[in-house]
C-alpha positions in Angstrom: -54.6 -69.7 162.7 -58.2 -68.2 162.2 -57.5 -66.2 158.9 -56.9 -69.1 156.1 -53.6 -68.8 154.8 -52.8 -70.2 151.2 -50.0 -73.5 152.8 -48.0 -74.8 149.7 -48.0 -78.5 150.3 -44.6 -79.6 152.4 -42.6 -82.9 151.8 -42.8 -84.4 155.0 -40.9 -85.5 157.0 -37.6 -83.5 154.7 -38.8 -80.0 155.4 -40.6 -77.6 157.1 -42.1 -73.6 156.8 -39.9 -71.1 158.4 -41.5 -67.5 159.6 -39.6 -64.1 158.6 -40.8 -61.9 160.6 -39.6 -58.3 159.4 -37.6 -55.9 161.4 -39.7 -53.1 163.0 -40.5 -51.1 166.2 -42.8 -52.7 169.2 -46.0 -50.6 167.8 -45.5 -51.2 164.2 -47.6 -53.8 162.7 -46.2 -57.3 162.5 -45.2 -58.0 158.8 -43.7 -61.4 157.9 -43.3 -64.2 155.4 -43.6 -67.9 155.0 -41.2 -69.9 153.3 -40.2 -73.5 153.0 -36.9 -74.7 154.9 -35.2 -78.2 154.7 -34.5 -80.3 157.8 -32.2 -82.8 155.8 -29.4 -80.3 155.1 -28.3 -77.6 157.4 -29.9 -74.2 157.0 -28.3 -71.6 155.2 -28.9 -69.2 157.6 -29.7 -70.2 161.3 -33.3 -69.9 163.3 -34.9 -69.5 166.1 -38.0 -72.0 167.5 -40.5 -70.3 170.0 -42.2 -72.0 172.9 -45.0 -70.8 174.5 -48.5 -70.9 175.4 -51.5 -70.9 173.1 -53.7 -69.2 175.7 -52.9 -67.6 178.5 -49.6 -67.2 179.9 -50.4 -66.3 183.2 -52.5 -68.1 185.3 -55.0 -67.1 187.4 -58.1 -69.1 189.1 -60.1 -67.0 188.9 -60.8 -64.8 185.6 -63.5 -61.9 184.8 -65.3 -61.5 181.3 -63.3 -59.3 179.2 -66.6 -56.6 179.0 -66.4 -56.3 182.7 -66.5 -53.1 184.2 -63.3 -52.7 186.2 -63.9 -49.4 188.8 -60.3 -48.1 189.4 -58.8 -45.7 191.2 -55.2 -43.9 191.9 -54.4 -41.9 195.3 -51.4 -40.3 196.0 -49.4 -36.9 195.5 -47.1 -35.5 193.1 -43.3 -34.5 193.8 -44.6 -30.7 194.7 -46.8 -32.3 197.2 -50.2 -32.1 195.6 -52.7 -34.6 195.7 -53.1 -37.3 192.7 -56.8 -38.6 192.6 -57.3 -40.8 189.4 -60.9 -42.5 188.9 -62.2 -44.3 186.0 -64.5 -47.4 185.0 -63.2 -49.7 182.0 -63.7 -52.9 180.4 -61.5 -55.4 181.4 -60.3 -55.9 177.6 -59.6 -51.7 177.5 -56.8 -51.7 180.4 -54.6 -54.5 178.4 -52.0 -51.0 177.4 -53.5 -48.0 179.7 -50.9 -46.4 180.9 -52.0 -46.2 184.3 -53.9 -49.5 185.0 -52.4 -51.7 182.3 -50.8 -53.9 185.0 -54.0 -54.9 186.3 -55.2 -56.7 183.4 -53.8 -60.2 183.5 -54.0 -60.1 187.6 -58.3 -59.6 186.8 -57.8 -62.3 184.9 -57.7 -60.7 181.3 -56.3 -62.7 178.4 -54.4 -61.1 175.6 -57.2 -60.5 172.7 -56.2 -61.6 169.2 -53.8 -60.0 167.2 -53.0 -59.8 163.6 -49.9 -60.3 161.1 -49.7 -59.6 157.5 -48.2 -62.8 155.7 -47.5 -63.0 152.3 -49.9 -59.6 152.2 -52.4 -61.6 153.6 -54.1 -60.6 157.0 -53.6 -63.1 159.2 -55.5 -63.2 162.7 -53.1 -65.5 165.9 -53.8 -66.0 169.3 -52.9 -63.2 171.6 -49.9 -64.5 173.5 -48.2 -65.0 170.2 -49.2 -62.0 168.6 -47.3 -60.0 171.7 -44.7 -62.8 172.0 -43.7 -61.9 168.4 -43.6 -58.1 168.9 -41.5 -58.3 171.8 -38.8 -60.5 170.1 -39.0 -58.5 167.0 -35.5 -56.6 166.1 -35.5 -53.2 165.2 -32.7 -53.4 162.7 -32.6 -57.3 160.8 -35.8 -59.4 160.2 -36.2 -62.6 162.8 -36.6 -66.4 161.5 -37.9 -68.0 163.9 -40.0 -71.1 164.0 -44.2 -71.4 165.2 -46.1 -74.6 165.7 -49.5 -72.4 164.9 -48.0 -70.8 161.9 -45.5 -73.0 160.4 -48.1 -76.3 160.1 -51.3 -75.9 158.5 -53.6 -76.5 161.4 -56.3 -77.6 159.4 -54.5 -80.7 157.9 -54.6 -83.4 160.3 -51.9 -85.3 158.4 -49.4 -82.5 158.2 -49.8 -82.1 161.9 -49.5 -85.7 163.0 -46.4 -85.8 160.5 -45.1 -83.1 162.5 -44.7 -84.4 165.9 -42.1 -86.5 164.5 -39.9 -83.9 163.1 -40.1 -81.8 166.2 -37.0 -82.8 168.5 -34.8 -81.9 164.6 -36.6 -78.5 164.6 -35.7 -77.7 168.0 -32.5 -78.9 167.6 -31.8 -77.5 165.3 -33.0 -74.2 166.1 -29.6 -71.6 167.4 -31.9 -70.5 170.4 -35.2 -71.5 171.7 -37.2 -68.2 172.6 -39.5 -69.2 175.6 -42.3 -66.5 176.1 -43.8 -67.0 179.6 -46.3 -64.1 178.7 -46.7 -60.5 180.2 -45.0 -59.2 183.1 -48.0 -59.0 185.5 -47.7 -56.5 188.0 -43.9 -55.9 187.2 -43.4 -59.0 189.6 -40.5 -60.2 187.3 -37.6 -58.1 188.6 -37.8 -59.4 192.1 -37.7 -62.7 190.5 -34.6 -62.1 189.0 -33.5 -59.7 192.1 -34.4 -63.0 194.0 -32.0 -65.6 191.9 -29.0 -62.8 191.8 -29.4 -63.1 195.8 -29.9 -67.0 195.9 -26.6 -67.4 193.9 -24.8 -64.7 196.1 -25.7 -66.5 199.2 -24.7 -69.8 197.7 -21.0 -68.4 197.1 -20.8 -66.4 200.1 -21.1 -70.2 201.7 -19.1 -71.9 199.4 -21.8 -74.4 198.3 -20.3 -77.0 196.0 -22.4 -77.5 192.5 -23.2 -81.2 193.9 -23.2 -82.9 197.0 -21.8 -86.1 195.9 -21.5 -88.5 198.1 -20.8 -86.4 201.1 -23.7 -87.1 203.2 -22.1 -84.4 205.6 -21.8 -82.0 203.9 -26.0 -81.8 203.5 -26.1 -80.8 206.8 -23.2 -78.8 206.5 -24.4 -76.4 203.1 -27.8 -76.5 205.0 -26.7 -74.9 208.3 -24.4 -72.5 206.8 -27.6 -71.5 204.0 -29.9 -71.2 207.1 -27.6 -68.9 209.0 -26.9 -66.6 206.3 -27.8 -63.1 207.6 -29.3 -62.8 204.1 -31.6 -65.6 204.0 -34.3 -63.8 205.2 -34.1 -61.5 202.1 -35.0 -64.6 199.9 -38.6 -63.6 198.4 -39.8 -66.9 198.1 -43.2 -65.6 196.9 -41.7 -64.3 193.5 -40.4 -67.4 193.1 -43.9 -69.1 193.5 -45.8 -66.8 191.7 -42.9 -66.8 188.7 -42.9 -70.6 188.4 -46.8 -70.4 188.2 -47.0 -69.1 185.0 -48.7 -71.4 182.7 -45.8 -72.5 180.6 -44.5 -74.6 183.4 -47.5 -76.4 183.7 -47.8 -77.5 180.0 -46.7 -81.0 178.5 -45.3 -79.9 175.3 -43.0 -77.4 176.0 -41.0 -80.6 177.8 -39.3 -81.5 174.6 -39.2 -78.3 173.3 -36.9 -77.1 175.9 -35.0 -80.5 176.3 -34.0 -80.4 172.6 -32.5 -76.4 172.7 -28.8 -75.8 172.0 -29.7 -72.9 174.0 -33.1 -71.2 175.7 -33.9 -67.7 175.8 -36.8 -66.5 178.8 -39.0 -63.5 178.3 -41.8 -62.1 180.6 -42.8 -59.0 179.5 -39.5 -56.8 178.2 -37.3 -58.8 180.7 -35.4 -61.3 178.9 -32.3 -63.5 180.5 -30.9 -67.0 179.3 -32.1 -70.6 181.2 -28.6 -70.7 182.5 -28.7 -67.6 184.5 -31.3 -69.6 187.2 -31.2 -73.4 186.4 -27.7 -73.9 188.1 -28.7 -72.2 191.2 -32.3 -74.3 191.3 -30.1 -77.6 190.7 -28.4 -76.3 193.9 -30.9 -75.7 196.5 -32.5 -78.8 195.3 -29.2 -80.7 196.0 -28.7 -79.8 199.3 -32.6 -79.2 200.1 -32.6 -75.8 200.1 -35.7 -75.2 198.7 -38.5 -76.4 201.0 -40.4 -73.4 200.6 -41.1 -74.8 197.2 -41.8 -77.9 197.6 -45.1 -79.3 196.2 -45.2 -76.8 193.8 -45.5 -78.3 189.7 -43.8 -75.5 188.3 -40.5 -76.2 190.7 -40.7 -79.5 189.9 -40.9 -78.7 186.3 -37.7 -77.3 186.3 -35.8 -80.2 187.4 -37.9 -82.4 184.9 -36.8 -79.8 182.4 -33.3 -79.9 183.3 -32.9 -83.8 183.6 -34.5 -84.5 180.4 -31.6 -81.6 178.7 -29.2 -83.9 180.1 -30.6 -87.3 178.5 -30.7 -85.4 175.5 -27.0 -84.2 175.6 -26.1 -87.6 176.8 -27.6 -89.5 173.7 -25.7 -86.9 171.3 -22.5 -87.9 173.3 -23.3 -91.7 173.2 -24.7 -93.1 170.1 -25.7 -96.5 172.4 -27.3 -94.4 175.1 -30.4 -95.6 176.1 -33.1 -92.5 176.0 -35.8 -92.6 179.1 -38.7 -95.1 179.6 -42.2 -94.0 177.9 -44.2 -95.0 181.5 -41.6 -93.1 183.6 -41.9 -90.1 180.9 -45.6 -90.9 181.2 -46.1 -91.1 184.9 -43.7 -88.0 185.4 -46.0 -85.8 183.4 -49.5 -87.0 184.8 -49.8 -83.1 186.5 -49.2 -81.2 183.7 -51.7 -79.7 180.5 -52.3 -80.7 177.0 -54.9 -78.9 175.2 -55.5 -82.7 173.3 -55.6 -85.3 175.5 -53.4 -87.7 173.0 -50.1 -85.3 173.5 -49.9 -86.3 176.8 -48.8 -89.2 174.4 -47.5 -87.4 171.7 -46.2 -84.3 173.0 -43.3 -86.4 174.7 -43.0 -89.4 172.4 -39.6 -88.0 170.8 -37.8 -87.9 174.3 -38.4 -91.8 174.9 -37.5 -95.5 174.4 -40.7 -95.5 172.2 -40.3 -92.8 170.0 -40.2 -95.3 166.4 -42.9 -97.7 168.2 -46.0 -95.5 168.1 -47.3 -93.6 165.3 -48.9 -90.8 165.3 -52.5 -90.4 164.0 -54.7 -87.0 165.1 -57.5 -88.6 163.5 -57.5 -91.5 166.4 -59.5 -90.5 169.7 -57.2 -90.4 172.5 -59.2 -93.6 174.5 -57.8 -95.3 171.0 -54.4 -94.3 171.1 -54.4 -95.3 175.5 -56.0 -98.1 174.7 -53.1 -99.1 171.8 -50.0 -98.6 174.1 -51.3 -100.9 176.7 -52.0 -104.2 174.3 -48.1 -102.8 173.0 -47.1 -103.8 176.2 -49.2 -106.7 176.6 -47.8 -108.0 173.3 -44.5 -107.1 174.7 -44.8 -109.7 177.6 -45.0 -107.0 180.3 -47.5 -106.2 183.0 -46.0 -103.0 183.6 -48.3 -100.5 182.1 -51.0 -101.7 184.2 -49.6 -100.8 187.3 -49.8 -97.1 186.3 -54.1 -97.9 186.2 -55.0 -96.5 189.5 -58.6 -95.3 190.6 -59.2 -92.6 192.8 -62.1 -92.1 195.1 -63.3 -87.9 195.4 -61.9 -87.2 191.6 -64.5 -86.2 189.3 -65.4 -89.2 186.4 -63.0 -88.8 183.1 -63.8 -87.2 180.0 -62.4 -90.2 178.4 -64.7 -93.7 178.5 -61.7 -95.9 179.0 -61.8 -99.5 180.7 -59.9 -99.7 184.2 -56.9 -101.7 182.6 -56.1 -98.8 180.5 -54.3 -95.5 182.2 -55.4 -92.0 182.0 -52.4 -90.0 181.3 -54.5 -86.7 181.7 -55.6 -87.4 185.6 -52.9 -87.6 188.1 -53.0 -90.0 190.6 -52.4 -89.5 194.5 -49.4 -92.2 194.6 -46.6 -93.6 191.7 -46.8 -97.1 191.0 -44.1 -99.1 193.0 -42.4 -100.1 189.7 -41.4 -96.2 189.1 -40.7 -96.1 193.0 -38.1 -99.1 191.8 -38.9 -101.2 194.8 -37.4 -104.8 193.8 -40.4 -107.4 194.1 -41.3 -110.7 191.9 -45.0 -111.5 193.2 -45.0 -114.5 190.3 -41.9 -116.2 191.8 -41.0 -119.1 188.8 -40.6 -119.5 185.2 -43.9 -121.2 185.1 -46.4 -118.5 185.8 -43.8 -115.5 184.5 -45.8 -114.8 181.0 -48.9 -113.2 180.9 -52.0 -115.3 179.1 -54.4 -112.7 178.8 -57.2 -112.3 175.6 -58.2 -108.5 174.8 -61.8 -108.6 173.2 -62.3 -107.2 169.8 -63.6 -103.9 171.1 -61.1 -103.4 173.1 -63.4 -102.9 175.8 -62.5 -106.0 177.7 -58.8 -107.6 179.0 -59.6 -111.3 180.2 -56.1 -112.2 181.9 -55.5 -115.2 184.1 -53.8 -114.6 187.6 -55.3 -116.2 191.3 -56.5 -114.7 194.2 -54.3 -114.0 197.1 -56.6 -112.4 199.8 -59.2 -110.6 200.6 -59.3 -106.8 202.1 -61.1 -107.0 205.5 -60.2 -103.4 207.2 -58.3 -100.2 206.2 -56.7 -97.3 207.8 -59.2 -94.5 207.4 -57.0 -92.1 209.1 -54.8 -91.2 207.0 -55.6 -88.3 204.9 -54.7 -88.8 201.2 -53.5 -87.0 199.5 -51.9 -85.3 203.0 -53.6 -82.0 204.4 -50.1 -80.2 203.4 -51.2 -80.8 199.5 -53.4 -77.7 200.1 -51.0 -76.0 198.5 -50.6 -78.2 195.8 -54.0 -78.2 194.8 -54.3 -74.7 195.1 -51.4 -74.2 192.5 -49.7 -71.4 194.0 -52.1 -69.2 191.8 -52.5 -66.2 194.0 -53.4 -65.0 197.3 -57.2 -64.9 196.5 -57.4 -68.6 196.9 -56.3 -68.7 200.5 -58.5 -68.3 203.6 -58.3 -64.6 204.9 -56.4 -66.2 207.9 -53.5 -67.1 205.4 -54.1 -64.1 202.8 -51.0 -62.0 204.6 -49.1 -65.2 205.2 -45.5 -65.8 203.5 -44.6 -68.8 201.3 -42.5 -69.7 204.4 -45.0 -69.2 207.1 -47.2 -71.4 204.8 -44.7 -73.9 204.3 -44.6 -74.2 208.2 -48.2 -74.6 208.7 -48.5 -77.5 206.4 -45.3 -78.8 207.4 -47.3 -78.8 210.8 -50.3 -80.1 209.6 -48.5 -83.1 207.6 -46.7 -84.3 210.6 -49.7 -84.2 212.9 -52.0 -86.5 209.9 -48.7 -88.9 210.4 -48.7 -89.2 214.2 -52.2 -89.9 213.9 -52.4 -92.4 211.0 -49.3 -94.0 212.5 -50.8 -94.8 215.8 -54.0 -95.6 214.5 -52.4 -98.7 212.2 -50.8 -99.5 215.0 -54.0 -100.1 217.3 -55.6 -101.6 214.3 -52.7 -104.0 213.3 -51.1 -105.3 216.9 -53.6 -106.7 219.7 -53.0 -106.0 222.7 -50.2 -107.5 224.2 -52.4 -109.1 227.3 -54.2 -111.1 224.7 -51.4 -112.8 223.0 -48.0 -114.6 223.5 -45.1 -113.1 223.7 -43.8 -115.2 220.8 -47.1 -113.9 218.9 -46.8 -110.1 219.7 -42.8 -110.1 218.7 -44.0 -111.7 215.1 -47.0 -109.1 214.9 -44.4 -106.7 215.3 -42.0 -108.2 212.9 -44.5 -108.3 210.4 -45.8 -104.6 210.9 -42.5 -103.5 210.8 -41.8 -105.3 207.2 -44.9 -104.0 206.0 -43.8 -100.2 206.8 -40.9 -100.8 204.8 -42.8 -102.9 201.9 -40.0 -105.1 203.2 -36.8 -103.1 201.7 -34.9 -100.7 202.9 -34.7 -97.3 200.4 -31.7 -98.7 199.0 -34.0 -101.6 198.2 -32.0 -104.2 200.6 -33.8 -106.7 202.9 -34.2 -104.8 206.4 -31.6 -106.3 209.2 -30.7 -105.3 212.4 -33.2 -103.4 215.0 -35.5 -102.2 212.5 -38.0 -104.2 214.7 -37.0 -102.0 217.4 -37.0 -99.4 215.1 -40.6 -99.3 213.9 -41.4 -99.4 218.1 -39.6 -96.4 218.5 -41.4 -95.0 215.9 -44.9 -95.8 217.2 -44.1 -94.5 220.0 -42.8 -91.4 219.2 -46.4 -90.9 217.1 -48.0 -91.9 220.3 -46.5 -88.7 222.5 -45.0 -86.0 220.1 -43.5 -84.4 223.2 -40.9 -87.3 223.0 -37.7 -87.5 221.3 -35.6 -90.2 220.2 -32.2 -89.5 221.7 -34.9 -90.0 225.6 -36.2 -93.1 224.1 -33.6 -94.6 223.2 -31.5 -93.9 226.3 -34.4 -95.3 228.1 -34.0 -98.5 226.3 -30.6 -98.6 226.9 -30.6 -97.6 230.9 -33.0 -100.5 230.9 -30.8 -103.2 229.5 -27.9 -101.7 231.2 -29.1 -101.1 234.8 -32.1 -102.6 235.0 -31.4 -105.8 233.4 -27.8 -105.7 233.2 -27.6 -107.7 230.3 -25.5 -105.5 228.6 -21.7 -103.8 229.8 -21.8 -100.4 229.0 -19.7 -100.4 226.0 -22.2 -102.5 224.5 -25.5 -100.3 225.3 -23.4 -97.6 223.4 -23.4 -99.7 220.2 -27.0 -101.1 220.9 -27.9 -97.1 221.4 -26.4 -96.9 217.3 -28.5 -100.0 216.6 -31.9 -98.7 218.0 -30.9 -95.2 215.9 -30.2 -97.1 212.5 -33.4 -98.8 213.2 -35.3 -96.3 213.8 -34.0 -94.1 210.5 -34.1 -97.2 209.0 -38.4 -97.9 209.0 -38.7 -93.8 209.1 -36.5 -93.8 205.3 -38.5 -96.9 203.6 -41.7 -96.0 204.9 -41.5 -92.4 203.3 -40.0 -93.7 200.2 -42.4 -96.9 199.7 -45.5 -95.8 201.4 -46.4 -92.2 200.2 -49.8 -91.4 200.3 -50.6 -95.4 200.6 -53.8 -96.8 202.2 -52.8 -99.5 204.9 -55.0 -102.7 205.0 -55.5 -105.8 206.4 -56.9 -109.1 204.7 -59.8 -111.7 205.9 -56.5 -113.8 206.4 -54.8 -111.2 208.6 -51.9 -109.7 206.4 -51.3 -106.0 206.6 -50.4 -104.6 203.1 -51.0 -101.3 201.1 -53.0 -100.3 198.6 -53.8 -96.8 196.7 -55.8 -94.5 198.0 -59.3 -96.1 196.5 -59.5 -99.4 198.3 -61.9 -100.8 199.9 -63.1 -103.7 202.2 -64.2 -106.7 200.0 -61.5 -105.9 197.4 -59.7 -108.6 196.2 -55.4 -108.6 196.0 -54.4 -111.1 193.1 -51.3 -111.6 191.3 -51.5 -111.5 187.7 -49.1 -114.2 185.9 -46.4 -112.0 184.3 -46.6 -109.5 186.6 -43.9 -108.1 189.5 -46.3 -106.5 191.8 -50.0 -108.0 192.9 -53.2 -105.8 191.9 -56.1 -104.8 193.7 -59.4 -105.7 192.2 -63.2 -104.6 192.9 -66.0 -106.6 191.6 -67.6 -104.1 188.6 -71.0 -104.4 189.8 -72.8 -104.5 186.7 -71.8 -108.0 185.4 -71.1 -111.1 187.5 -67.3 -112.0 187.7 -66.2 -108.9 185.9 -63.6 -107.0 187.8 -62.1 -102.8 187.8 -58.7 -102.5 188.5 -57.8 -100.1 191.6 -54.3 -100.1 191.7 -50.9 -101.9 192.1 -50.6 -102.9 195.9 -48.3 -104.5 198.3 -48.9 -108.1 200.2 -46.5 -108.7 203.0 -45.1 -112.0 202.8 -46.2 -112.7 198.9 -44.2 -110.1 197.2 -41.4 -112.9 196.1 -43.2 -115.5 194.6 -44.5 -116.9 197.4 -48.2 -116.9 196.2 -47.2 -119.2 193.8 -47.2 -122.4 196.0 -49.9 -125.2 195.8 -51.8 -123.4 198.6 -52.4 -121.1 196.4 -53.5 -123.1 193.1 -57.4 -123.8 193.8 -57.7 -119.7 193.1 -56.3 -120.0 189.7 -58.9 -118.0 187.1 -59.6 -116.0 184.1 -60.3 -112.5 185.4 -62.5 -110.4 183.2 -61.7 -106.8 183.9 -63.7 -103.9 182.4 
C-alpha cells in the first residue's frame, strides 16, 4: 500500500484483517473497511480470498511508456453506408477507458495506473490490477469480504509479513471461494477462449472420450484417432488458448498455494467470469490422451496441471490424516520457470504445500542467498546428498543476481534438464554401507562445502551437436507472448503450423546429434574385433538408456539391436522401421537361414520392443543431456555445461556421481556443474579398491 494506513497490531498466528468492501456500481468510488477476523474459530459470516497479480496481468514483451503518443485511427462505414474515419493522438495512459481505443492499451503494453480506496475514511492509494480487480467483483446490492495480501498485512512490518506466510494455506482454506483476477480482457480475446473450451468439451463427448485412460494403452491411440478425425477439430483456436494461458498469473509462484488450498476458484478477465471447473476437466483430458500438443512447451499449460495436481494432494491430506504432502525439492524443481517478485518465495511462497512446511522458518529480514544457503546444510544435516543434485550450471545464461556458492541451488534460474533423482531413475553410485554417509565440513561463512568423495574419471570429448536446450524451445523462450516476437516469416503462422515447424526442427537436431554420438562413440568396425565392436555397442546402447528402461528395469532382450536400428534410422530419415526390421529378418531367414519363419516373426517383435525400448529410456533419461566420453573411454551424460577436463566423482552419501570443474581462482577448489551419469559405476561399482588411491577432501566454492 502507498497511502499509510493506521494497522491495529494482530495476534499472530490466531487472526487476521478481513476487507469489507461496500456495495456499489463499477464507476462509484471503492469504499471499504478493515477489521480483524479470527482463524481459530470459524467465521461468522464467510469470505472470499483474491489471487492475482501485483503488476501487470497481461503480459507483453514488449511495453511503451505510459506518456507515449499512440496515433490511432478507425476506418469503416456506418449501417446507412457512410464512411467512418476516426483519427486521434493519445498517451498511452489516456486510452486505458476510451471508448473507441480502450482495447488497445494493455496490447501497447500499458499497465493499469494506481487507483484509490477509501478505508476507514482514509484515502488509500493500491496497485492498479487490484484497484480494477476489486471494482469488477464489487456487488451492487450487499458489501463483499474478501481477503488481500496487500491490504490485509501491513506491508511495512516485516514480522507481520513473515508471520503471515504461515497462516496462508488456513486463509485460503478457509476462504468459501477464491476470486482469481487474471487482469483485463485485452482485445476482447476472452470469449473465444471460452468459445474454444465449450468446443474442446463438445468434441470430447461427441467421441466418447473417457475422463482417464487408465491402463488402456489402446485406447490412447484410439481417443487420439477419433479426436484427430473430428470434422470439428479444425475449429479448435489453439491461439486463444496460448495467448489466454499467457497471462501473467500463470506464470507466478504464489498463486500455486493459493489456488491449491480453494474450496472453490472463481476466474475473471475483464467482465467474463466462469468457475476453474468449467475448463480444468477438459485440460486434464487432452493431456491424458495427448491431445494437446499444440501446447506443449508452453509454462502457462503446464501450470495448470501443476495447479490441478497440487488441489488433489491437498484434498488428499484432508481425506487422510497420515498422507504424506509433496517433497520440498520436487515442489522446488517444479517451479524453477515461474516468478516471484522476492527471490526467497520461491521458498516461501510454496513452503505450506510441502514435507517441509514446520522445518523452515520464515524470516523476510534474511537475504535469499541465506535462506538457499540454510536449506541445503538442512539436508546435509539430514544425511542426504539430494539437494545438490538440483545445483546445475549453465553455459549462455546471464550470471545470478544472487552471489551463491555452486553447492547451493538457485531456485530463481531454471535449468535446461531435471536432476535424475526427480527423473526417479533408480541408481546407488556409493554401493556399501561404508561410504553411504556424507562427511562433509561447511565453513563458517558458509561460503565453502569441503565434502569427501573420489574421482571416477575424467571428461575427454563431448557431443557438441546437440543443441540444448532443443531448437523447438523457441517457443518456449519466447513465452507465447504475442506475434510481435516472431520472425515476419512465422507472424501469420497458427499455433499448429508452429507446432509443426518445431516439431520438424526437433527431430532433425536428434537425427543429427544421434549419428554424431554414434561416430564419436563406436570405431569403425574395420579397426576392431568383432567381440570389441558388439561390447562398444552394448555399452552405447546402456548409456542411451542410463541403463533402465522407463519403468526403471535393467534393459533385456534386443535393446542392443534396438539402439542399431535407431542409429540407423538417424542416419537415413527416409527409412522406416517396419523396412529395417524386415530386412533384418529376410536376412536371418533367407539369407542365413538360421531362423524358420515362425521364428523371424517373433524375432521381428523382438527387434520392435528393442527398438521402442532405447527410443522410450532415452527420451525419459536423457532430455536435453550432453553426451561425453572419459580419458578412460566411458560414455556418460552430463548437463548441458560440461566440459573437457571436468572431473565425474561420487560423493560418499550420494546416489548419483557429480560433475566437477576446477574453480580457477584457488588450487584444488572445485564448482559444481551438475548431477551426471557414468556407465558402468552407477551401482556402486566405483567403490572397489581400484578406485581407493582417488579418495579426497573436495573443496567446492
Amino acid at each position: 500500500m502507498a497511502s499509510e494506513y493506521p494497522y491495529r497490531p494482530l495476534n499472530l498466528p490466531y487472526e487476521t484483517r478481513i476487507l469489507t468492501v461496500f456495495s456499489g456500481r463499477h464507476h462509484d468510488p471503492l469504499l471499504a473497511s478493515i477489521s480483524h477476523m479470527s482463524l481459530s474459530e470459524p467465521s461468522e459470516k464467510p469470505y472470499d480470498a483474491l489471487s492475482y497479480c501485483w503488476s501487470r496481468g497481461v503480459s507483453l514483451s514488449k511495453t511503451s511508456p505510459m506518456d507515449d503518443i499512440i496515433t490511432t485511427a478507425v476506418v469503416g462505414q456506418h449501417e446507412d453506408g457512410s464512411e467512418i474515419s476516426i483519427s486521434d493522438a493519445l498517451p498511452l495512459a489516456e486510452m486505458l477507458d476510451h471508448p473507441t481505443y480502450g482495447q488497445f492499451h494493455l496490447e501497447l503494453g500499458g499497465v493499469l495506473p494506481p487507483g484509490t480506496i477509501m478505508i476507514d475514511g482514509i484515502q488509500v492509494v493500491v496497485g492498479g490490477e487490484l484497484h480494477r480487480a476489486l471494482k469488477t467483483m464489487r456487488r451492487v446490492d450487499e458489501d463483499l469480504k474478501i481477503w488481500v495480501d496487500a491490504v490485509c498485512i501491513d506491508q511495512q512490518n516485516t514480522d507481520e509479513r513473515s508471520r503471515h506466510v504461515r497462516a496462508m494455506g488456513e486463509i485460503y482454506a478457509g476462504a468459501e471461494t477464491v476470486r482469481v483476477w487474471l487482469g483485463e480482457d485485452s482485445g476482447f480475446r476472452v470469449m473465444p477462449f471460452l468459445n474454444t473450451i465449450y468446443l474442446m468439451t463438445d468434441i470430447l463427448i461427441d467421441i466418447k472420450a473417457p475422463d482417464e485412460m487408465g491402463n488402456l494403452i489402446g485406447a490412447l491411440h484410439d481417443v487420439q484417432r477419433r479426436f484427430i478425425r473430428h470434422p470439428r477439430s479444425r475449429e479448435l483456436d489453439w491461439d486463444m488458448i496460448a495467448e489466454f494461458f499467457n497471462r501473467s498469473w500463470w506464470h507466478r509462484t504464489w498463486v500455486m498455494q493459493e489456488i491449491a488450498y480453494a474450496r472453490q476458484a472463481m476466474l475473471y478477465a475483464g467482465n467474463n467470469a466462469f468457475g476453474w471447473d468449467f475448463f480444468v476437466p477438459v485440460i486434464r483430458v487432452l493431456k491424458s490422451f495427448k491431445l494437446d500438443s499444440p501446447m506443449n512447451g508452453h509454462w502457462g499449460w503446464k501450470a495448470v496441471s501443476i495447479m490441478s495436481n497440487l488441489r488433489d494432494e491437498q484434498q488428499s491430506a484432508l481425506d487422510d490424516a497420515s498422507y504424506e504432502p509433496c517433497g520440498v525439492l520436487t515442489v522446488l524443481e517444479e517451479m524453477r520457470g515461474f516468478q516471484s517478485t522476492l527471490p526467497v518465495d520461491k521458498v516461501y511462497g510454496v513452503l505450506n504445500l510441502t514435507d517441509h512446511k514446520d522445518k523452515i522458518g520464515v524470516d523476510y529480514n534474511k537475504p535469499p542467498e541465506e535462506v538457499f544457503t540454510q536449506l541445503v546444510i538442512s539436508f546435509l544435516e539430514a544425511g542426504t546428498l539430494e539437494i545438490l543434485s538440483h545445483c546445475v550450471t549453465i553455459s549462455d545464461n546471464e550470471p545470478s543476481n544472487l552471489g551463491l556458492p555452486s553447492w547451493v541451488p538457485d531456485w530463481t534460474r531454471p535449468g535446461y534438464v531435471e536432476p535424475f533423482c526427480i527423473r526417479g531413475l533408480e541408481a546407488n553410485a556409493c554401493g556399501g554401507a561404508s561410504h553411504d554417509e556424507a562427511i562433509y565440513r561447511v565453513s563458517p561463512d558458509q561460503r565453502v562445502l569441503r565434502i569427501q568423495g573420489r574421482v571416477l574419471d575424467r571428461i575427454a570429448i563431448i557431443d557438441t551437436v546437440r543443441q540444448i536446450p532443443p531448437p523447438g524451445a523457441a517457443r518456449y523462450d519466447r513465452g507465447w507472448k504475442g506475434r510481435s516476437e516472431e520472425s515476419p516469416a512465422n507472424a501469420s503462422a497458427s499455433v499448429q503450423e508452429r507446432n509443426e515447424m518445431y516439431k520438424e526442427l526437433d527431430e532433425t537436431d536428434t537425427r543429427r546429434s544421434v549419428t554424431s554420438i554414434a561416430k564419436m562413440a563406436l570405431k569403425p568396425a574395420a579397426e576392431v574385433t568383432a567381440a570389441e565392436h558388439q561390447a562398444q555397442l552394448e555399452s552405447l546402447a546402456r548409456t542411451f538408456m542410463c541403463n533402465r528402461t522407463r519403468e526403471n528395469e535393467l534393459p533385456s532382450g534386443e535393446f542392443v539391436k534396438g539402439l542399431e536400428l535407431l542409429i540407423a534410422l538417424c542416419e537415413d530419415d527416409s527409412e522406416w522401421l517396419s523396412s529395417l526390421v524386415k530386412d533384418q529378418v529376410t536376412h536371418q531367414v533367407n539369407c542365413l537361414q538360421a531362423m524358420t519363419l515362425e521364428e523371424g516373426r517373433a524375432y521381428a517383435e523382438r527387434l520392435d520392443e528393442g527398438y521402442w525400448m532405447v527410443q522410450g529410456s532415452f527420451s525419459k533419461w536423457c532430455y536435453n543431456r550432453r553426451f561425453f566420453v572419459t580419458e578412460q573411454g566411458r560414455y556418460g551424460w552430463g548437463v548441458e555445461a560440461v566440459q573437457p577436463g571436468d572431473i565425474v566423482v561420487v560423493l560418499y552419501g550420494g546416489d548419483y556421481p557429480f560433475v566437477l570443474r576446477e574453480d580457477g581462482i584457488g588450487e584444488g577448489k572445485y564448482r559444481i556443474v551438475g548431477d551426471g551419469y557414468l556407465n558402468g559405476l552407477m551401482d556402486g561399482e566405483g567403490m572397489a579398491k581400484e578406485f581407493a588411491d582417488s579418495d579426497q577432501e573436495f573443496t567446492i566454492v
